[in-house]
N, C-alpha and C positions, 0 to 999 in steps of 0.2 A: 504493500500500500504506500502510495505517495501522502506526503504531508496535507493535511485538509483543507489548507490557504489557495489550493487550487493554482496554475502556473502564471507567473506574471509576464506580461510581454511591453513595448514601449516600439509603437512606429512610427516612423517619418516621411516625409514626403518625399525626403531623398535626400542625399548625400551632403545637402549642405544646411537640413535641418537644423536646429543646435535645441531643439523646444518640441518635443515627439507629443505624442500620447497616450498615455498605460490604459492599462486594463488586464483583467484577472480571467485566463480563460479557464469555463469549468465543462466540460472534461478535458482536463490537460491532452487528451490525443488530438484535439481539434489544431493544436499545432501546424499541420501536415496541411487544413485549409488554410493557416497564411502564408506559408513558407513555400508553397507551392508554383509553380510558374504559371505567371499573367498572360492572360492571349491581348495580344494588341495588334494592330491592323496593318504594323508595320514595324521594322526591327526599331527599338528604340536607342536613344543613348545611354551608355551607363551612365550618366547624372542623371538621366529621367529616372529613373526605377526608385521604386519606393523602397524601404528600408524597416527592417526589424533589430531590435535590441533586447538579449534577456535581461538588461538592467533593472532597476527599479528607481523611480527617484519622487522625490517632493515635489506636491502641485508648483506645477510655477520654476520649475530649478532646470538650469540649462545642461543641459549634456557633457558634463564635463569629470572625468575619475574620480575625483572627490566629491563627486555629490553624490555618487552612486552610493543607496543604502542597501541592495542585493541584485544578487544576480538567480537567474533561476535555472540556468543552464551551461553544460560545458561543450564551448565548442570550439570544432577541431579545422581548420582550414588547410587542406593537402596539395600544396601548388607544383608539387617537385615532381610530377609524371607518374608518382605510386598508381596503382588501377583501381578504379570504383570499386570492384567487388572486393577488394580489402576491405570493406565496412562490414562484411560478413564475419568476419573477428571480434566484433564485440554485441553478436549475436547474443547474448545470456542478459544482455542491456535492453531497455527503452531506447530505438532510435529511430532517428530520420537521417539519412543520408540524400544527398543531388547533387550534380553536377554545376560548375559555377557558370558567370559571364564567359567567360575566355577557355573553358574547357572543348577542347577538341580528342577528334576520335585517335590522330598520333599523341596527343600529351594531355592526360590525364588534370583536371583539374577539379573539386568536388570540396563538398563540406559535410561534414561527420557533426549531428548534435543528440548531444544527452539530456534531456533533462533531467533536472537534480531532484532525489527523495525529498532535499530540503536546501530554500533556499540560501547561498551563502551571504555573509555581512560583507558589504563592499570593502572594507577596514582589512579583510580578510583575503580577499581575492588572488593576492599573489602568489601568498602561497596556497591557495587550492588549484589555484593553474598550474604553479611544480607539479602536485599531487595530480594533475589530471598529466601532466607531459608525461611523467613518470609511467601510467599505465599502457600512455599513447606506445611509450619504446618497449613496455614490455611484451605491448599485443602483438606490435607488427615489428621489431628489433630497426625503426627508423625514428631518430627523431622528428619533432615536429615543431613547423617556425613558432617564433612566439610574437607572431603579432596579435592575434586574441588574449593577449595575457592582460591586454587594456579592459579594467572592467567594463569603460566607457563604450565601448566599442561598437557600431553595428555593422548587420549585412545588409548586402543589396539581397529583395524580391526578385527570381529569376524572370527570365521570359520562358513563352512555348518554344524556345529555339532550343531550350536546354536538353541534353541528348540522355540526362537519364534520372530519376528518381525514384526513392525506395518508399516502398511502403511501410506504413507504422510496423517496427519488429517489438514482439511484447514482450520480452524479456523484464528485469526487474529494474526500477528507478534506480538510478546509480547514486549512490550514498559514498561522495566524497571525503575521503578523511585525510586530511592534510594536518592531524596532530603533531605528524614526525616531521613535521617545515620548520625550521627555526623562526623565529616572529621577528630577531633582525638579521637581516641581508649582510653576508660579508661583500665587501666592499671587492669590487671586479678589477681582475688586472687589467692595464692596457692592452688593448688587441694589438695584432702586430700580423701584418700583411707581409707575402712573399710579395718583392715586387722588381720588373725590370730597370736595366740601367735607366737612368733617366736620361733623356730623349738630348738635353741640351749639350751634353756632352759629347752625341753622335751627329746630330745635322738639326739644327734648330729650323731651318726652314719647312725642311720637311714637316716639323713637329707643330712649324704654324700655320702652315697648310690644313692638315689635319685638326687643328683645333677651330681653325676660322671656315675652310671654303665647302657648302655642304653637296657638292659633288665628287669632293673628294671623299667625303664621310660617305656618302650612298657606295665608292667603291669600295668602299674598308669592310660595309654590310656584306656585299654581294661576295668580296672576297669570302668571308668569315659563313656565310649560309645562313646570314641571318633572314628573316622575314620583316619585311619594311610593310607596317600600317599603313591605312591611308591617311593617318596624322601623322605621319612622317616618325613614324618611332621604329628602328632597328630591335627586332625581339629574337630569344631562341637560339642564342649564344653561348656555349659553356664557360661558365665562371671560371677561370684558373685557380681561384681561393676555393670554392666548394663542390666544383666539377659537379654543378647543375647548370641545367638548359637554360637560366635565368637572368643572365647578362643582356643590358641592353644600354643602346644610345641614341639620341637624337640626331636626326641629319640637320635639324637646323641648329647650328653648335650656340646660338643667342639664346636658345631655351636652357642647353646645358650641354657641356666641352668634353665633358668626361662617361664613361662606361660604366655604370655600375650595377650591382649583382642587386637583384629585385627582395633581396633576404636580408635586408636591413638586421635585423637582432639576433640573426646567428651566422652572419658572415660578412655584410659590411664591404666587400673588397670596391673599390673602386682604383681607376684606371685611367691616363688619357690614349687614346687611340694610335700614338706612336708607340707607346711602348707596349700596349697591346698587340699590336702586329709582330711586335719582336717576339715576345713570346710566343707567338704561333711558327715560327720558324723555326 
C-alpha cells in the first residue's frame, strides 16, 4: 500500500514556467494519463510542450530547490543509448517508463519513474537521489546522470511522435531509504580533464579559424559524423572524457566556441574544436 496522501504532481505550461500548479492525484496510477504523449496536429517545439514536476510547493512559491517541501517520485532520465526494455529490471517496482523528445530508434533515449510509498522532504532530497542512483547501478551495473538530483526539476509532456511507452507495471511502491547518506556532503575534488596540446602553441590561425568561421565548424561536424540540427547544433559525437555519443557544438561559434559533453555532472569535458580534431588523429 502506498501512503494515503494520494501522489502529488505540479505542471507547467512549459519550460519556462517558474509558477506551475499542484494537485493531489487519487489513484496514484492515473499518472500514466499525464505523462503520456499529447497528439497535436503538428510536430511541436520542445519549448511548447507542457511540463510535469513531482515537487510539491506552497501556494504562490516559484519553482525554485528551496522551496520544494516534497517530492513524490524518483526519476531516472537515461540519455547515454542504454535500451528501453532495461526498464524491465525494476519490474518488482511501481513504474512508468517512455521514451523522451530526442529519442530515436539508433540511440536510445527514455525516462524511468517511481513513484515513492512516501513522499520525501525536499530538505532531504539529495541524498534520497544517492539512494535512488545507488539502486539505479545496482539494477543495470550503469551509472546514471545526475541531472534529476535537482528537487526543483521538471519534464517535458511527450508528443504522439514518441516511439514507445510502458504501461503501469504493479509491482510495489518503492520505499526509498536513504538512512545510510550522510546529511553532510564531503566537499568534491577538483575534476581534472585529459586534454590536448593547446592549439596556440601548434598554429593559432588555424585554431581561429575554427573558433570564428562556421563553415569551417560544419566541416569539423561532417569530418567527426556528427548530425547537424536544423538549429545548426552539431550532435552525436563521442566525448573523449566519457566515451558517450554526447559531445556537441555549435556551427554558429557566436552562440558558443567550444564542444562540450551534454553530461554536465558526471563529466563536464569541454573542448575547443582545434584540439578536438587533434585528438581524433
Amino acid at each position: 500500500m502506498r501512503d494515503p496522501r494520494g501522489l502529488y504532481l505540479t505542471l507547467y505550461d512549459s519550460c519556462f514556467d517558474n509558477k506551475g500548479g499542484g494537485f493531489t492525484l487519487e489513484p496514484p496510477e492515473r499518472l500514466g494519463a499525464i505523462i503520456r504523449p499529447a497528439s497535436w496536429s503538428k510536430p511541436p517545439r520542445k519549448s511548447d510542450l507542457l511540463c510535469w514536476s513531482p515537487a510539491r510547493y506552497a501556494p504562490g512559491a516559484l519553482r525554485a530547490k528551496a522551496n520544494v517541501i516534497s517530492v513524490s517520485c524518483l526519476v531516472y532520465d537515461i540519455d547515454d543509448g542504454a535500451n528501453f526494455d532495461m526498464h524491465n529490471l525494476f519490474s518488482d517496482y511501481r513504474y512508468y517508463a517512455h521514451s523522451t523528445f530526442s529519442h530515436k530508434p539508433e540511440l536510445h533515449k527514455w525516462r524511468l519513474i517511481l513513484p515513492l510509498k512516501s513522499p520525501i522532504p525536499g530538505a532531504d532530497w539529495r541524498r534520497a537521489w544517492k539512494a535512488g542512483k545507488e539502486i539505479f547501478q545496482a539494477r543495470t551495473g550503469s551509472e546514471i546522470d545526475g541531472v534529476c538530483s535537482d528537487a526543483s526539476r521538471l519534464y517535458y509532456i511527450g508528443t504522439n511522435e514518441a516511439l514507445e511507452f510502458s504501461n503501469l507495471h504493479s509491482g510495489e511502491y518503492l520505499k526509498l531509504d536513504y538512512s545510510h547518506i550522510p546529511e553532510r556532503e564531503e566537499k568534491a575534488k577538483p575534476k581534472t580533464y585529459k586534454k590536448a596540446v593547446y592549439a596556440y602553441d601548434e598554429d593559432k590561425s588555424v585554431y581561429m579559424t575554427l573558433k570564428t568561421d562556421p563553415e569551417a565548424r560544419r566541416r569539423v561536424a561532417e569530418t567527426l559524423g556528427a548530425n547537424i540540427s536544423d538549429d545548426g547544433i552539431a550532435r552525436g559525437m563521442i566525448c573523449p572524457s566519457c566515451n558517450r555519443p554526447d559531445l556537441w557544438f555549435t556551427i554558429d561559434p557566436s552562440l558558443k566556441s567550444t564542444a562540450t559533453c551534454n553530461h554536465l555532472n558526471s563529466c563536464g569535458f569541454y573542448i575547443n574544436l582545434y584540439d578536438l580534431l587533434l585528438m581524433e588523429k
